[in-house]
Structure formats: structure tokens, C-alpha cells
C-alpha positions in Angstrom: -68.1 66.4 -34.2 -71.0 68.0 -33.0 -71.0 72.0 -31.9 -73.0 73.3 -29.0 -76.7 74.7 -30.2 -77.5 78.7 -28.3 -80.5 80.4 -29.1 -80.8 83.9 -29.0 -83.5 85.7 -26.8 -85.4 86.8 -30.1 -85.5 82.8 -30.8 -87.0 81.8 -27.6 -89.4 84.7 -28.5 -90.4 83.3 -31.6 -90.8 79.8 -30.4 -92.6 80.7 -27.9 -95.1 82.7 -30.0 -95.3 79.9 -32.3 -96.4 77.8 -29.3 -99.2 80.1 -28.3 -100.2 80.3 -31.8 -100.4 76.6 -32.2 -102.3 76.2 -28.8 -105.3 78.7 -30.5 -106.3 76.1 -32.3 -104.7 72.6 -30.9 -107.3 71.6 -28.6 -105.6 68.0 -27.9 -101.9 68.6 -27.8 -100.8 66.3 -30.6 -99.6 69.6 -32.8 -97.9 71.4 -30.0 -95.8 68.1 -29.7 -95.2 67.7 -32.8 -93.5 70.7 -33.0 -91.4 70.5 -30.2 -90.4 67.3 -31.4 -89.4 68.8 -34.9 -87.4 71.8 -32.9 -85.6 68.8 -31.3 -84.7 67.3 -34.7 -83.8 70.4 -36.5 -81.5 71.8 -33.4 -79.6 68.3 -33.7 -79.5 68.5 -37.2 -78.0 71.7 -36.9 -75.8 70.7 -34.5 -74.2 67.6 -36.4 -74.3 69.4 -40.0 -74.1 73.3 -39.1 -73.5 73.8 -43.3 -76.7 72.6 -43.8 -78.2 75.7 -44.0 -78.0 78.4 -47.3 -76.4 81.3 -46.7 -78.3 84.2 -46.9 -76.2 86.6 -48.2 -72.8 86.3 -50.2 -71.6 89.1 -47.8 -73.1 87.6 -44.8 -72.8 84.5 -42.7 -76.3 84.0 -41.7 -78.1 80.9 -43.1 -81.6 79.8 -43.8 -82.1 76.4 -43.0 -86.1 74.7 -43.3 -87.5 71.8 -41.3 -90.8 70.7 -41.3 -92.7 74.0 -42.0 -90.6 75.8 -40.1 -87.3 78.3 -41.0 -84.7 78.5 -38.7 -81.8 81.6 -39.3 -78.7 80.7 -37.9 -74.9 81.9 -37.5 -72.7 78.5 -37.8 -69.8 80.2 -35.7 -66.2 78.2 -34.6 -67.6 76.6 -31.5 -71.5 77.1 -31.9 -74.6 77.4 -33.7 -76.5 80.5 -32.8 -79.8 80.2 -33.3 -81.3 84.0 -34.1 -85.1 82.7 -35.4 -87.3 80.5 -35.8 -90.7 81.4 -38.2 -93.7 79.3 -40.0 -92.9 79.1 -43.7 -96.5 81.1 -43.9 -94.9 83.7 -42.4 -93.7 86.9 -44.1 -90.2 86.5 -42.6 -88.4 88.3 -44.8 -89.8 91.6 -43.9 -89.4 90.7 -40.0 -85.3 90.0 -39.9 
């Protein structure tokens, strides 16, 4: 059974910075779409496998889940996935959560 994928407002933030960053230097498009068409593939992945992801923290509940260069942080909650980020492996991400 598949659970409903939210993303938090910080997560629409980030993806949308990555998108501005990628248009910087994508002058035909092709890298844009591909990774919008990775975001797809990772939120359904997410969404049928929702333990996917490594847990963070013993003490915590978020998870750390990579896709195609990218790290998505996550809650896997009873009815959802919440989304909280979405960085570039290059990145320092750590320091940013």
C-alpha cells in the first residue's frame, strides 16, 4: 500500500533553489528535466517503500534517503511521508538541517 507523499514548505524551497541553480548553467533544458523526472521517481519510491530511507538518529525518526545525486530527509509517519528537504549530495547538508 502506498502512503500519501507532503512536502514541507522548506522542501518546496529547496527544490526550487535547486531548480534555479540548475537553470545557471542548463542552457537547453535537458538537466532541469532530468531532475524533475528523478523528484518523480524518488517521491514514488518513497511512497511505495517509506523504510527505504536510514534513519538518522537512533533517537530520531527522520531518515536520509539518496536518489540520483540528490538527498531527500524525510519523516515516514502512519498515514504519510513528509518530505522536510531535498539537497545536492555536494552540498554541505549537514550543517543546514
Amino acid at each position: 500500500m502506498s502512503k500519501k507523499v507532503n512536502l514541507s514548505e522548506q522542501a518546496f524551497e529547496d527544490i526550487q533553489r535547486l531548480e534555479d541553480f540548475i537553470r545557471g548553467f542548463d542552457t537547453s533544458g535537458n538537466t532541469l528535466q532530468k531532475f524533475r523526472r528523478e523528484l518523480k521517481i524518488a517521491i514514488s519510491m518513497l511512497s511505495k517503500a517509506p523504510e527505504i530511507g536510514v534513519k538518522q538518529d537512533k533517537s530520531e525518526e527522520r531518515r536520509k534517503y539518496v536518489h540520483y545525486k540528490y538527498i531527500y530527509l524525510y519523516f515516514n509517519l502512519e498515514e504519510e511521508v513528509y518530505i522536510t528537504n531535498v539537497f545536492s549530495e555536494h552540498e554541505d547538508w549537514i550543517n543546514e538541517i
